[in-house]
C-alpha positions in Angstrom: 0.0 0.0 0.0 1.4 3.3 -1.4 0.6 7.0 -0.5 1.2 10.3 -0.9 1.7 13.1 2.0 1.6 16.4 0.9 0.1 19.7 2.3 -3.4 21.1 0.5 -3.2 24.4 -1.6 -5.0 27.2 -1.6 -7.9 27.0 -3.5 -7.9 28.8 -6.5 -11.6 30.1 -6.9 -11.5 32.2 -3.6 -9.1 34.5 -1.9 -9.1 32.7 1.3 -6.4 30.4 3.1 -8.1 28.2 5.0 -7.0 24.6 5.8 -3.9 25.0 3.8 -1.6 24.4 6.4 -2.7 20.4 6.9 -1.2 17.8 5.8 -2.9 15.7 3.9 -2.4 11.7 3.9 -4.0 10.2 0.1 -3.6 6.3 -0.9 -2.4 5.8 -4.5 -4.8 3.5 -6.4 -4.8 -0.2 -7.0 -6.4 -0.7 -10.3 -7.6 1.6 -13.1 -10.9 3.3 -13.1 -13.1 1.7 -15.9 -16.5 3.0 -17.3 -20.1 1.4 -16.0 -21.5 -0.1 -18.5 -25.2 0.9 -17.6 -24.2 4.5 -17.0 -20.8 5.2 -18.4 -19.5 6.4 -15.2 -15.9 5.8 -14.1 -15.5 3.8 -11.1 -13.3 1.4 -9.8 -13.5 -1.1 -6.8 -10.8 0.2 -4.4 -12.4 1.9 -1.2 -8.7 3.6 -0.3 -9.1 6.4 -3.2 -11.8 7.5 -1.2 -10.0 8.2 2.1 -8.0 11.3 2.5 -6.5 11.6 6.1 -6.1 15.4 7.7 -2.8 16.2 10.2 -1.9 19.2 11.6 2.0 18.4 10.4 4.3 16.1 8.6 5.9 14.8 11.5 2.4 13.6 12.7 1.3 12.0 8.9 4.6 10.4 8.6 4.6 8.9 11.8 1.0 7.4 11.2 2.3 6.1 7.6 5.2 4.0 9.5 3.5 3.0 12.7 0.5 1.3 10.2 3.2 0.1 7.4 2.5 2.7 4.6 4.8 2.9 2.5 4.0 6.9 1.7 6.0 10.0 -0.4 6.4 13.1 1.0 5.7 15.8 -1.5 7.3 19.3 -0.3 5.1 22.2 -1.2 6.8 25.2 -2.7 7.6 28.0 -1.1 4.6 30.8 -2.4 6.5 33.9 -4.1 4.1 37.5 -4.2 4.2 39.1 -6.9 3.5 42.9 -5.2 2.6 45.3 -7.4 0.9 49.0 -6.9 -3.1 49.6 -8.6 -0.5 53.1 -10.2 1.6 49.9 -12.5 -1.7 49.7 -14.4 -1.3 53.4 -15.9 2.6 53.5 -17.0 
């Protein structure tokens, strides 16, 4: 059983940063999605896509992936660079 540990990112539709300092603890998946043939939908019969574990730091996921025998990735997050910029830029 693989995973991936990384922290969430701001989400890109509002201005707010909420939750985006947890860590986030996501299984990689077993088999490929395939299409239902009544419906079309993709789906797929592993249960661990759906569970996404919260932790408040890295520390604290990657000590839960080796005390249950996870093998799990740690994906760094890059560090956010502003771009500042004055409303009087517009008008040069």
């Amino acid at each position: 059983m693989t995973a991936r540990i990384y922290q969430r990112p701001k989400n890109a539709m509002q201005s707010g940063k909420a939750r985006t300092g947890d860590w986030v603890l996501d299984f990689a998946p077993k088999e490929a999605k395939k299409p239902d043939p009544l419906m079309g939908w993709a789906g797929s019969g592993d249960m661990q896509q759906q569970v996404q574990l919260s932790f408040a730091s890295e520390q604290e996921a990657s000590a839960y992936a080796t005390r249950h025998g996870i093998e799990a990735r740690v994906q760094v997050t890059p560090p956010r660079r502003l771009k500042l910029q004055a409303y009087a830029d517009n008008f040069r």
